[in-house]
C-alpha angles and dihedrals in degrees: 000000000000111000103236107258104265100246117229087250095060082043083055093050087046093052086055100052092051085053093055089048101063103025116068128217086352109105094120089056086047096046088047090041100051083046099056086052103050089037091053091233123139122246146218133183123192123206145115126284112292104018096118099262089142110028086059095058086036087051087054108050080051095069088057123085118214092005109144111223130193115203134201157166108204115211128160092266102073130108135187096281085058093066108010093043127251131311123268088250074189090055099037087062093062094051090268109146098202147136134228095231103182110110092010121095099277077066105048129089092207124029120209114195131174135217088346092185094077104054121114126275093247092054099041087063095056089044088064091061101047099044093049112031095025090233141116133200111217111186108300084346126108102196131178115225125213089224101143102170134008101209098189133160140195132179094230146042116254118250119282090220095052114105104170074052087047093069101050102037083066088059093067097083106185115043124202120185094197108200131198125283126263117247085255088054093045088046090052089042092054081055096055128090116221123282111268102252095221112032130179107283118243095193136034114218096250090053074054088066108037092044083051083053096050090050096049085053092058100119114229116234124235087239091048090055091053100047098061090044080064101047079056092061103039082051105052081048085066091046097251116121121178117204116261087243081056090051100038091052082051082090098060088054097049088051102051094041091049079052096049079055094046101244124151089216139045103238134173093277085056091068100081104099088064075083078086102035100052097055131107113176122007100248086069097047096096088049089043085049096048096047095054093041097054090048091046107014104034084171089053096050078059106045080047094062094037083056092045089047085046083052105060100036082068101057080048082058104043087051088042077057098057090053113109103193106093096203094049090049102050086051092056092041087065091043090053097043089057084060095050090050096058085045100051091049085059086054099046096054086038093058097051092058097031124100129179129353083355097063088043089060097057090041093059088045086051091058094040082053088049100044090048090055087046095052087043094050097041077051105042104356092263 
């Protein structure tokens, strides 16, 4: 008997569970990251050194066979043969202005550029055209290139007050702040061997583009429409206010995420990944994503406010520890377990109607109720 063909969608699910596997507390990079590939949108992710910005989008490309990738470290220094390839020297002699583009970034399927933000002024403004309309000018020629994501990375914002920044910064359609690790996730980190540097691929380059084409015939409901015309105004009610260019590549994003689900159309629960579209700056990153989740995810904006509660019960519980009055501590330490208690049957009913990032979520804020009753415990006998 003949095994059924393994469809590009169950590849898909296969590519993100490699990536879990070897990333660790980082499936909602990895969820924003999968849907900017398979959206064709390019992608950004903030944090400081040595959280893992790079290796996640490196660990991914490896896991693709034939794709054609441009990499590079962007400093003030560099100039258009940096990035475009170096100039015909032949040509040049005859009056000919143009770049030898194989191996350079008009070549390549996925860029990877790092820092972006310090690259110099004359290459920024190529780089405007490339990242948005997917061309290249090359001398008196007017190319298409087959870009199909930049994948790029810095440790810190642009400035607000940078205009020539501001431009490109709209170009980076779906936005990711990685944090550090938990001390669960460093201990598991300290248990992992290395990544294999060259791992069997999942997908070949060409599944990469007709699974690119079945996500951009996913069709978009009505209700989905509606929905994100109303994330726009809760949102410039809340004085944010994305580019159109931001809003109208929103549907790149719903569609490839639908298709990461296996759905066959993009509805109103497909619209979560817009949290990393519809930011501006990070500090408004928990108010964008409680706007769009209560409009799609009405079970995620809960499980937001259950893990902020959780929050901030543990910072109650790191400055209870420091008391050194026993009496007053175990006072507080009761206090303080009443109020676990109301949390974690949130949780609990949360986590038997939750799916997806959601259910990640409560179950986070499950083990960051636990570990608090464990230090407590260790502490008091909690």
């Amino acid at each position: 008997m003949t095994a059924p063909a393994v469809t590009l969608q169950h590849k898909a699910g296969m590519l993100t569970a490699a990536l879990r596997s070897e990333l660790v507390e980082r499936d909602d990079q990895i969820e924003a990251m999968l849907v900017a590939f398979f959206g064709g949108l390019n992608f950004f992710s903030l944090g400081t050194p040595g959280v893992g910005k790079s290796m996640a989008n490196d660990r991914l490309v490896a896991y693709i066979e034939g794709v054609k990738v441009f990499h590079k470290l962007l400093t003030r220094g560099d100039t258009l043969p940096d990035l475009f390839g170096m100039l015909n020297l032949p040509l040049l002699d005859q009056g000919v202005y143009e770049y030898q583009t194989d191996g350079f970034l008009p070549w390549c399927d996925i860029a990877r550029l790092g820092e972006i933000f310090k690259t110099s002024t004359t290459v920024l403004n190529s780089l405007l055209e490339a990242t948005n309309e997917r061309t290249f000018t090359n001398g008196a020629t007017f190319m298409r290139i087959p870009l199909s994501s930049v994948f790029c990375d810095s440790n810190e914002m642009p400035p607000e007050d940078s205009d020539e920044l501001a431009a490109i910064w709209d170009r980076l359609d779906i936005r990711v702040k990685v944090d550090d690790t938990s001390d669960e996730g460093l201990r598991h980190l300290l248990d992992m061997d290395d990544p294999d540097p060259s791992p069997a691929p999942i997908f070949t380059w060409d599944e990469v583009v007709r699974a690119k084409a079945e996500v951009a015939a996913i069709p978009l409901t009505e209700d989905a429409k509606d929905a994100l015309i109303q994330i726009r105004r809760d949102l410039r009610a809340a004085s944010i206010t994305p580019s159109p260019r931001r809003l109208k590549n929103c549907r790149r994003a719903i569609r490839a995420f639908a298709w990461l689900e296996g759905a066959d159309k993009a509805d109103v629960e497909h619209l979560v990944p817009v949290v990393n579209m519809l930011w501006e700056r990070p500090e408004q990153i928990k108010q964008v994503e409680q706007i769009v989740l209560g409009v799609c995810s009405p079970n995620m904006g809960e499980a937001l406010k259950v893990a902020d509660a959780v929050g901030d019960l543990a910072e109650q519980a790191a400055e209870v520890l420091k008391e050194t009055d026993k009496t007053a501590k175990s006072a507080a330490l009761m206090d303080l377990a009443g109020k676990l208690k109301v949390e974690s049957a949130k949780v609990n009913a949360l986590s038997k109607t939750s799916v997806g990032r959601a259910l990640r979520l409560v179950e986070a804020t499950q083990r960051q109720i636990d570990a608090i009753k464990k230090r407590a415990s260790d502490e008091i006998g909690f």
